[in-house]
C-alpha positions as protocol buffer text, in pm:
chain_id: "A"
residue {
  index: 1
  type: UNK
  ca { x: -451 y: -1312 z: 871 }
}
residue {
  index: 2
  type: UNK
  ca { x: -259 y: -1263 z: 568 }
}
residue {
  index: 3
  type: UNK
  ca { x: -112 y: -882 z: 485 }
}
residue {
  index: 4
  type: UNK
  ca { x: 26 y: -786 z: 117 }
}
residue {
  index: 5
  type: UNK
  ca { x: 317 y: -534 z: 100 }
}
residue {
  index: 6
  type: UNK
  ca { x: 451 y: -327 z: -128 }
}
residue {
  index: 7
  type: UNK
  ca { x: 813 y: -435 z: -235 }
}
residue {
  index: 8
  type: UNK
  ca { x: 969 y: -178 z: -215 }
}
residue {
  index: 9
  type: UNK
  ca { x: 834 y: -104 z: 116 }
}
residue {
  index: 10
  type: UNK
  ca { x: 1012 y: -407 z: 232 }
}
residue {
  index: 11
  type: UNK
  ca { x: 1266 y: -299 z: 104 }
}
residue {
  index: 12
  type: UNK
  ca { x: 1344 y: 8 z: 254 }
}
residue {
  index: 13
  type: UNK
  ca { x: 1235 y: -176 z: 641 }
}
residue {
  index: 14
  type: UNK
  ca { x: 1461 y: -385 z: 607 }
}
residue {
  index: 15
  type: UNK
  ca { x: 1726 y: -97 z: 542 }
}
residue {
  index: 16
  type: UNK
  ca { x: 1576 y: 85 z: 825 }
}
residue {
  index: 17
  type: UNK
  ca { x: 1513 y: -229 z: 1084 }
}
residue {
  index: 18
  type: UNK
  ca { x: 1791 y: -334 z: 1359 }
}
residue {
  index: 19
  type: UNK
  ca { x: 1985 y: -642 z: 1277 }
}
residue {
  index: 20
  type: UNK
  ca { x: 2063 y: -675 z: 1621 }
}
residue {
  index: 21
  type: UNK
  ca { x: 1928 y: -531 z: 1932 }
}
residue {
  index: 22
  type: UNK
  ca { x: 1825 y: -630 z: 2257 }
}
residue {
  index: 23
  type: UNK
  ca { x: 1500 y: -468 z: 2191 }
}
residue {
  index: 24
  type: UNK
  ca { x: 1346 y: -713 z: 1981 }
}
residue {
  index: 25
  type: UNK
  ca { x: 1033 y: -531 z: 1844 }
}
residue {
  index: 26
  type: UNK
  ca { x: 1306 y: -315 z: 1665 }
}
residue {
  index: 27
  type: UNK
  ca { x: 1446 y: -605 z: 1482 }
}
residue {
  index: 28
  type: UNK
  ca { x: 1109 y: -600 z: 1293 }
}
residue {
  index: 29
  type: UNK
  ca { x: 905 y: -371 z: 1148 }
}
residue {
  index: 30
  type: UNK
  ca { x: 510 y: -207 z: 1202 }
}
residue {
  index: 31
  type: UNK
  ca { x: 222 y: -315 z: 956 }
}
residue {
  index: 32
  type: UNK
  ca { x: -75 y: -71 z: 1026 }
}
residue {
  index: 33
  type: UNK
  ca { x: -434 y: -236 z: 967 }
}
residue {
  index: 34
  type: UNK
  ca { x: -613 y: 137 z: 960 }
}
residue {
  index: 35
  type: UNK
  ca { x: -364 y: 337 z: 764 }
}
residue {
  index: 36
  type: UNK
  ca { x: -187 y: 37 z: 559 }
}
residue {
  index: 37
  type: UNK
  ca { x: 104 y: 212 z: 631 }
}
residue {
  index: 38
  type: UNK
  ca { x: 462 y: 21 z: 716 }
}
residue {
  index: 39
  type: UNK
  ca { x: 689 y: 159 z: 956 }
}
residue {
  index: 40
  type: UNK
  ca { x: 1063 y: 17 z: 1013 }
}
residue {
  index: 41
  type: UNK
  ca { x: 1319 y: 160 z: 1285 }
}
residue {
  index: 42
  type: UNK
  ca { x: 1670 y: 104 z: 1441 }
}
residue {
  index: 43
  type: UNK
  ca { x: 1680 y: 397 z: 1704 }
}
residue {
  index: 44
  type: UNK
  ca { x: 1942 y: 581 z: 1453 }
}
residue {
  index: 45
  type: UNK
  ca { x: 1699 y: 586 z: 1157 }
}
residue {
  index: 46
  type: UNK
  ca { x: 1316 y: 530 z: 1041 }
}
residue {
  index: 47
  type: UNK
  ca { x: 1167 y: 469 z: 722 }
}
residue {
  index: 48
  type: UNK
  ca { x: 759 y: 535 z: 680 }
}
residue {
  index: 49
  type: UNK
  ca { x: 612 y: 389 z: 367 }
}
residue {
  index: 50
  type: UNK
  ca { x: 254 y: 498 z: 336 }
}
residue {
  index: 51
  type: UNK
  ca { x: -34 y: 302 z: 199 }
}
residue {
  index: 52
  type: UNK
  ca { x: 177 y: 6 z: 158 }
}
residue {
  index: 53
  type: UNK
  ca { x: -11 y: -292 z: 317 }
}
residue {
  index: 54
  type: UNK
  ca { x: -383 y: -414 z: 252 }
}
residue {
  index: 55
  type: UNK
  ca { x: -546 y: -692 z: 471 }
}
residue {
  index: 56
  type: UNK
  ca { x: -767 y: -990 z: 408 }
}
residue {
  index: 57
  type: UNK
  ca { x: -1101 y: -939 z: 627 }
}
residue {
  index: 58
  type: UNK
  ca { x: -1150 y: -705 z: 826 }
}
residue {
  index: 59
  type: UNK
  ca { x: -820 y: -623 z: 1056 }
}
residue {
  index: 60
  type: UNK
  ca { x: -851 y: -453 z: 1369 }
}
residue {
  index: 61
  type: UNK
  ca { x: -453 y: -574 z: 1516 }
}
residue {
  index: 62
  type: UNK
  ca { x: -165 y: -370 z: 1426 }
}
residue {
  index: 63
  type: UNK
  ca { x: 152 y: -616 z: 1336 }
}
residue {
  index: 64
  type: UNK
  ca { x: 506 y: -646 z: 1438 }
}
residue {
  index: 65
  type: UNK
  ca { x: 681 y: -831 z: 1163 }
}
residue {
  index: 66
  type: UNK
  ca { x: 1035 y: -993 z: 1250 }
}
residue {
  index: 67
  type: UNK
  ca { x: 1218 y: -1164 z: 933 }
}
residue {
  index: 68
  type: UNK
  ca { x: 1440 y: -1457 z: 1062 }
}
residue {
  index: 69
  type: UNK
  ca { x: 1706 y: -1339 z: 858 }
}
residue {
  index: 70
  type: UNK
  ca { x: 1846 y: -1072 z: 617 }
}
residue {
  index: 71
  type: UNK
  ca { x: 1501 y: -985 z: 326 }
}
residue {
  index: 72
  type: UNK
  ca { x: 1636 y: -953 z: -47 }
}
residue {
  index: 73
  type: UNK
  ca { x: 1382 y: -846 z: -264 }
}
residue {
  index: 74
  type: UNK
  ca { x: 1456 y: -961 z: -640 }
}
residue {
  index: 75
  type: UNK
  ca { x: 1379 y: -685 z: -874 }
}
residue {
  index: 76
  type: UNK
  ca { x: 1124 y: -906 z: -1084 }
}
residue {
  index: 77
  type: UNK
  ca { x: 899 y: -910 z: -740 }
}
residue {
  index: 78
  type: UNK
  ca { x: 546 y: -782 z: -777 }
}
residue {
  index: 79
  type: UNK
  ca { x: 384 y: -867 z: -467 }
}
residue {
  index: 80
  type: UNK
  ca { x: 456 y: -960 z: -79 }
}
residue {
  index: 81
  type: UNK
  ca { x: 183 y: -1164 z: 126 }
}
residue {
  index: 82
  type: UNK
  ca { x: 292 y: -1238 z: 494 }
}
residue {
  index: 83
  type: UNK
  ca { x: 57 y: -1514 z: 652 }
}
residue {
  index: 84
  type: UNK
  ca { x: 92 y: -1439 z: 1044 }
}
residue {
  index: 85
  type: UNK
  ca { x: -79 y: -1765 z: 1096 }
}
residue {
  index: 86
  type: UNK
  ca { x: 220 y: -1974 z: 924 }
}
residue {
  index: 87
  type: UNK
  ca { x: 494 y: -1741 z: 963 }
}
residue {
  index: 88
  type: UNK
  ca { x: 580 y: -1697 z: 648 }
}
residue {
  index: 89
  type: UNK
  ca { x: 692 y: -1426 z: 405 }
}
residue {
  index: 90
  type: UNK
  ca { x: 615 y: -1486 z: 1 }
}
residue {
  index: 91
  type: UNK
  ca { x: 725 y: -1324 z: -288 }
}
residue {
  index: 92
  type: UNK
  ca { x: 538 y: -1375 z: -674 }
}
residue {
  index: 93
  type: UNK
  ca { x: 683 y: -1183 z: -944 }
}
residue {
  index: 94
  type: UNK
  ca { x: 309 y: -1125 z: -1056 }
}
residue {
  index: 95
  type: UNK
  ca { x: 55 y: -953 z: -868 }
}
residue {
  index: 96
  type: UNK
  ca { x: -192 y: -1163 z: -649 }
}
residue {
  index: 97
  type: UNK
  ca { x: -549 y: -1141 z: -503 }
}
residue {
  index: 98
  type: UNK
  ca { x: -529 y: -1247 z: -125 }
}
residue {
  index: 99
  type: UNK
  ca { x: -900 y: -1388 z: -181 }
}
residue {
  index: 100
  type: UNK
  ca { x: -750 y: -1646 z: -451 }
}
residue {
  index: 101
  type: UNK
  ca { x: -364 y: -1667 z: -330 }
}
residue {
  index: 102
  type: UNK
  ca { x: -401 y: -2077 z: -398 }
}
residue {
  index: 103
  type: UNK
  ca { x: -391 y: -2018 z: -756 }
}
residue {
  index: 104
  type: UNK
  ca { x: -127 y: -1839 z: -865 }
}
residue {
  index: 105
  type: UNK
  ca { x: 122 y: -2157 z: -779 }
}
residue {
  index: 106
  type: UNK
  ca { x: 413 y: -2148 z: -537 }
}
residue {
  index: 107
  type: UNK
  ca { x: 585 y: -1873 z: -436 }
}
residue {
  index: 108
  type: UNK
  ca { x: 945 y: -1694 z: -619 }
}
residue {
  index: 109
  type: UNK
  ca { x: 1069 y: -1693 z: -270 }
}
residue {
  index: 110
  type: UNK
  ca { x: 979 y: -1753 z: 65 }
}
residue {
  index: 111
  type: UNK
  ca { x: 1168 y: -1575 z: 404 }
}
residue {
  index: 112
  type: UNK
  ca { x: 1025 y: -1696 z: 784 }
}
residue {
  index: 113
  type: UNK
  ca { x: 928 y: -1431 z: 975 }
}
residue {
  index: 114
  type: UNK
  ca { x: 772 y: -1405 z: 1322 }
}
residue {
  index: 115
  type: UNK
  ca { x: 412 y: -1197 z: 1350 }
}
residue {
  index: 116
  type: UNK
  ca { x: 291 y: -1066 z: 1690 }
}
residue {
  index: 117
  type: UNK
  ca { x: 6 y: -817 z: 1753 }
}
residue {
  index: 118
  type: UNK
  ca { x: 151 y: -433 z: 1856 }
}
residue {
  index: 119
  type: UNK
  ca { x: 32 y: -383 z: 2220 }
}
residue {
  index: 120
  type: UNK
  ca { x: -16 y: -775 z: 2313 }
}
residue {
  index: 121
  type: UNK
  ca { x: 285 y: -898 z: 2384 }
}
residue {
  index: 122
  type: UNK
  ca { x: 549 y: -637 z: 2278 }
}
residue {
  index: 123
  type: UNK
  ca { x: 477 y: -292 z: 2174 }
}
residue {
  index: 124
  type: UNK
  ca { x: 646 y: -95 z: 1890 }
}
residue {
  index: 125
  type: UNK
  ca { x: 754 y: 239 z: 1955 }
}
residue {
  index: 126
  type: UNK
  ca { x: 564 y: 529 z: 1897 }
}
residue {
  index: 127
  type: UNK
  ca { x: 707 y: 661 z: 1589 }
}
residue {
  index: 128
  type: UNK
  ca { x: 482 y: 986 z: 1547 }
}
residue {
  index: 129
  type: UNK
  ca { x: 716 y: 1166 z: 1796 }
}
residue {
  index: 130
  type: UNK
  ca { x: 971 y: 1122 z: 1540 }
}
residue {
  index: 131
  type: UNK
  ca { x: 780 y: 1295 z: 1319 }
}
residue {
  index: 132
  type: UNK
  ca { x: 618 y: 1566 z: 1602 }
}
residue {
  index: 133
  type: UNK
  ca { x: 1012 y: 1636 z: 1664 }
}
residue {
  index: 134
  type: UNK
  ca { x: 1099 y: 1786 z: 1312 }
}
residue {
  index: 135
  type: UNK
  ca { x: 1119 y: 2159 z: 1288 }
}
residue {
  index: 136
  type: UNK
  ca { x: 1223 y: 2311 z: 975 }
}
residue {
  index: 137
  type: UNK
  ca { x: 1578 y: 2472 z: 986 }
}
residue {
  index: 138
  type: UNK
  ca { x: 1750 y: 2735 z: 776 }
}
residue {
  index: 139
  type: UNK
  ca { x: 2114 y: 2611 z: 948 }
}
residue {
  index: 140
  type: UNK
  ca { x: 2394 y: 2617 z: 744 }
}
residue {
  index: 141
  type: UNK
  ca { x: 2547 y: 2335 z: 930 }
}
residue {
  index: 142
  type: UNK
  ca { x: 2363 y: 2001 z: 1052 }
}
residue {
  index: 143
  type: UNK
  ca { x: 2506 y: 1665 z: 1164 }
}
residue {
  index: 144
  type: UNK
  ca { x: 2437 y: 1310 z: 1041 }
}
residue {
  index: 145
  type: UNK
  ca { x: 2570 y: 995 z: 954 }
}
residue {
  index: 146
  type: UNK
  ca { x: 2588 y: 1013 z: 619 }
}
residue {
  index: 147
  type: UNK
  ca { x: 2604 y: 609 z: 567 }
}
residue {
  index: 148
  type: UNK
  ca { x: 2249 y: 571 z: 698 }
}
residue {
  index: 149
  type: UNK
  ca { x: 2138 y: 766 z: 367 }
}
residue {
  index: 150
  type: UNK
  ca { x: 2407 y: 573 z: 133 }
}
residue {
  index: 151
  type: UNK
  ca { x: 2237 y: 229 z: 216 }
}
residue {
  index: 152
  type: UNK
  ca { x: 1867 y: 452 z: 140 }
}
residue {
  index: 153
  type: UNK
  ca { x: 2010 y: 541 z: -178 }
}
residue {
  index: 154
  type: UNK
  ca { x: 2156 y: 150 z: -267 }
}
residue {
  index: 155
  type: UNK
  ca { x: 1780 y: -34 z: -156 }
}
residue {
  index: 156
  type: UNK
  ca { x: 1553 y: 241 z: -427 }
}
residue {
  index: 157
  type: UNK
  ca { x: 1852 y: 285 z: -702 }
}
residue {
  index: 158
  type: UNK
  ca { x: 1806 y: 652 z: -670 }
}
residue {
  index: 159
  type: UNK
  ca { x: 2070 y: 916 z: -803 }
}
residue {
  index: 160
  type: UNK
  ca { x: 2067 y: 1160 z: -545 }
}
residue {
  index: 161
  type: UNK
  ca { x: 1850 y: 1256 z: -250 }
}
residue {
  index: 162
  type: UNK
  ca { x: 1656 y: 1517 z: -155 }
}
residue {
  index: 163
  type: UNK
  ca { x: 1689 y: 1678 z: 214 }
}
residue {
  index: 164
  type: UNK
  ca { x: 1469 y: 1824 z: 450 }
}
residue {
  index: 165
  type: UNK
  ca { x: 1687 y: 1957 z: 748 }
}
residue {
  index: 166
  type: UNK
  ca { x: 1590 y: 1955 z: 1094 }
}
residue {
  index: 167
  type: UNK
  ca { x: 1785 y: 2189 z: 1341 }
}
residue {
  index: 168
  type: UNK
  ca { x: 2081 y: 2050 z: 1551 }
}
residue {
  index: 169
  type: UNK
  ca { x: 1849 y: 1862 z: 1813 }
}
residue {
  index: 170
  type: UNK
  ca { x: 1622 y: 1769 z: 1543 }
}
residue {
  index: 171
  type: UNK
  ca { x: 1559 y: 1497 z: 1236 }
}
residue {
  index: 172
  type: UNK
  ca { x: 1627 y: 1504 z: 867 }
}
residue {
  index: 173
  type: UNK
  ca { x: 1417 y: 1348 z: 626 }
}
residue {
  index: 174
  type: UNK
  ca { x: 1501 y: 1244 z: 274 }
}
residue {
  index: 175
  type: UNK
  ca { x: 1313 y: 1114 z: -7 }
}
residue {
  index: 176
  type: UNK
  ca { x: 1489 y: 1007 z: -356 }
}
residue {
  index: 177
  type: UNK
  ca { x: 1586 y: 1323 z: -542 }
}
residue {
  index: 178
  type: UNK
  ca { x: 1562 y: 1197 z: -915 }
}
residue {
  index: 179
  type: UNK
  ca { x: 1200 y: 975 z: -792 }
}
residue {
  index: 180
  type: UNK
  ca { x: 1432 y: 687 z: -754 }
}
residue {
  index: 181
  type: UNK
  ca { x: 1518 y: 463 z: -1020 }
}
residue {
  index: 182
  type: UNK
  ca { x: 1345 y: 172 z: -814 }
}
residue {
  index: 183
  type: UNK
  ca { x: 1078 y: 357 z: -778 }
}
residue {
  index: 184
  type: UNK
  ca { x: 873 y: 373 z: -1109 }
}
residue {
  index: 185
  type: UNK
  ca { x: 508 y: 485 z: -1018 }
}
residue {
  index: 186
  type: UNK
  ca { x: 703 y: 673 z: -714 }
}
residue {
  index: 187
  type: UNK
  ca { x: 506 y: 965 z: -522 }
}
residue {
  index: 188
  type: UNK
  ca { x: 646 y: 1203 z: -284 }
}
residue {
  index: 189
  type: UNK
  ca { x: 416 y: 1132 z: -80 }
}
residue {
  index: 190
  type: UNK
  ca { x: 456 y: 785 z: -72 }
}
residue {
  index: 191
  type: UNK
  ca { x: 789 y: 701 z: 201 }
}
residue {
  index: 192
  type: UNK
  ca { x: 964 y: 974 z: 389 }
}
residue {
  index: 193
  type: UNK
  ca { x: 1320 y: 831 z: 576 }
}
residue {
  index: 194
  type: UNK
  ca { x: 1412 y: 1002 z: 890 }
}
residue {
  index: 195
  type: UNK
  ca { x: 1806 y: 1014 z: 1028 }
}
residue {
  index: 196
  type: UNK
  ca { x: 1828 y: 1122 z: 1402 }
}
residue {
  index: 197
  type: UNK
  ca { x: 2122 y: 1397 z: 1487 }
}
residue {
  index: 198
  type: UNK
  ca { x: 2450 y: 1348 z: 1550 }
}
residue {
  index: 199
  type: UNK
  ca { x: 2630 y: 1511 z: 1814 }
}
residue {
  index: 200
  type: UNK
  ca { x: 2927 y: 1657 z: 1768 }
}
């Protein structure tokens, strides 16, 4: 099965993924077949890129994606293809057909990852309770760390961010306030990143 992803999807998953946790399927990220949508988490944060994968054939399996190491996306990248057959992540600076993929030449750059199928051998956390949990606040006051939105703000180039606050006991989501500089065809509908509360 090969799966093409958005850059800047990638991107922001591996802001969002753990670097290093016992719980393994958190060290990766979700790749929806039905929804195309990509879903990273570290228990502290979550990142939700919609419509940002497309499959060759007809997928039915969900994926867990773990990179073996740390994912920079150059700027100049166009496309991501992930083969989970050959474990391998490629970038081309020039956007690719996953019917044709032999001729458009080798790769910019190439990152090893791991592919399992969600639910076989490991299953990813069910990240719609996340979203269930947010309830729209009017508080004055609400906690959270405030690096988990810097590094947002240093993986899309955007300015400033804008905030949708959560009560005390709930999340805040954020999506670039100026449509983020590294986000040219950027819609708000497009990635929403969730920070869990601190308590205080």
């Amino acid at each position: 099965m090969k799966i093409k992803l958005t850059p800047n999807a990638v991107r922001l998953a591996e802001v969002a993924r753990s670097k290093q946790d016992v719980r393994h399927y958190l060290l990766g990220f979700l790749v929806e077949s039905e929804s195309g949508r990509v879903v990273a988490t570290d228990g502290h944060r979550m990142v939700l890129c919609n419509e940002a994968a497309t499959f060759s054939g007809k997928a039915k399996d969900d994926w867990i994606i773990t990179p073996a190491q740390k994912v920079t996306v150059p700027k100049k990248i166009e496309e991501i293809v992930v083969d989970t057959k050959t474990g391998v992540m490629a970038m081309y600076d020039q956007p690719v057909s996953l019917k044709e993929l032999s001729n458009y030449g080798a790769a910019v750059k190439t990152v090893p990852v791991d592919c399992v199928i969600n639910g076989k051998d490991t299953t990813y956390p069910d990240y719609n309770r996340v979203i269930d949990g947010f309830k729209p606040t009017a508080a004055e006051v609400v906690s959270f760390n405030v690096t988990l939105f810097s590094e947002l703000q240093q993986a899309i180039g955007a300015i400033g961010l804008k905030l949708h606050l959560g009560g005390e006991n709930s999340v805040t989501w954020a999506q670039p306030g100026d449509g983020g500089k590294g986000f040219p065809d950027y819609k708000p509908e497009d990635f929403r990143f969730y920070v869990m509360p601190m308590r205080l």
